[in-house]
C-alpha positions in Angstrom: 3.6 24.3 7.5 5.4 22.1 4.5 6.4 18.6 5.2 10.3 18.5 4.2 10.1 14.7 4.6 8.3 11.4 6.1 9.5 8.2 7.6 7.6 5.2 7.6 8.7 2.6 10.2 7.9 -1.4 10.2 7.9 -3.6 13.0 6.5 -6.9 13.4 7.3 -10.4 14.7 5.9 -12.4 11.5 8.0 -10.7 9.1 11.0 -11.9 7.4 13.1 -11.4 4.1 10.2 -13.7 2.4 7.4 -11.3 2.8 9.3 -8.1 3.8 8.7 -6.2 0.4 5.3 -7.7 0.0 4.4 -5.8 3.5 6.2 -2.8 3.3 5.9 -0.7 -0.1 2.2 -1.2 0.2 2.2 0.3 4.0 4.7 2.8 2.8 2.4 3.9 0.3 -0.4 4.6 2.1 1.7 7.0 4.6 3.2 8.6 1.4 -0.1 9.2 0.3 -1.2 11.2 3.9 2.0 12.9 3.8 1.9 14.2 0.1 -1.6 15.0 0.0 -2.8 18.3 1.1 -4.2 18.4 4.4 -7.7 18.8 3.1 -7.8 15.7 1.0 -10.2 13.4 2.6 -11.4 11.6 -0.2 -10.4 8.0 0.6 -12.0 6.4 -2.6 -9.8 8.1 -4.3 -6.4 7.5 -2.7 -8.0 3.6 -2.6 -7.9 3.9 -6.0 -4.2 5.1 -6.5 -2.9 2.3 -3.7 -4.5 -0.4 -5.5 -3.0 0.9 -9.0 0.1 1.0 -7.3 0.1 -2.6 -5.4 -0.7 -3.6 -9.1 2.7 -1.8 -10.6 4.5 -3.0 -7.9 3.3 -6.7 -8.6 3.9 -6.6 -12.3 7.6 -5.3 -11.1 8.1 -8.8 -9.3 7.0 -7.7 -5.7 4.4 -9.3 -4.6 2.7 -6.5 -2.9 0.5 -7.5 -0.3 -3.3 -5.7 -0.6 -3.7 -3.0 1.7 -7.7 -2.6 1.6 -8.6 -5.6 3.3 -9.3 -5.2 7.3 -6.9 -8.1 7.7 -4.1 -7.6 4.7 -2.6 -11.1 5.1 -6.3 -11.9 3.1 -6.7 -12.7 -0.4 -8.0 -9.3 -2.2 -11.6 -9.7 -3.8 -11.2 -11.0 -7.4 -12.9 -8.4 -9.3 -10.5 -5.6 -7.5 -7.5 -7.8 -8.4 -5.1 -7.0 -10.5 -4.2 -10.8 -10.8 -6.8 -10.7 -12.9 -5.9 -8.3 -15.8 
């Protein structure tokens, strides 16, 4: 019952190498976050919390990391959740 590894796959017709990072570590990070947590974890304020930390790394690292909370992630992110603004 332990997960020896985890693949996160990306297909789409709107992406190319100008957005490809922005889409995928954020998506990748959400299916790393299933996979490492124990099957139990339900709590999805909490992993919200660590993904928008994370988008927020990855943008101060030069990736512009596209927000993952929104129903429609191609959105701008709400300002006061931003990291933008920091």
């Amino acid at each position: 019952h332990r997960v020896l590894g985890g693949e996160s796959c990306m297909w789409s017709e709107k992406l190319d190498l100008s957005n490809l990072f922005a889409t995928i570590w954020p998506k990748a990070a959400t299916v790393a976050e299933r996979l490492w947590s124990h099957r139990n974890v339900r709590d999805i304020q909490s992993a919200t919390t660590r993904l928008q930390h994370f988008r927020c790394l990855l943008i101060r690292r030069g990736i512009g990391a596209a927000p993952t909370i929104n129903q429609v992630s191609r959105q701008e992110p709400p300002i006061q959740e931003s990291c933008l603004r920091q």
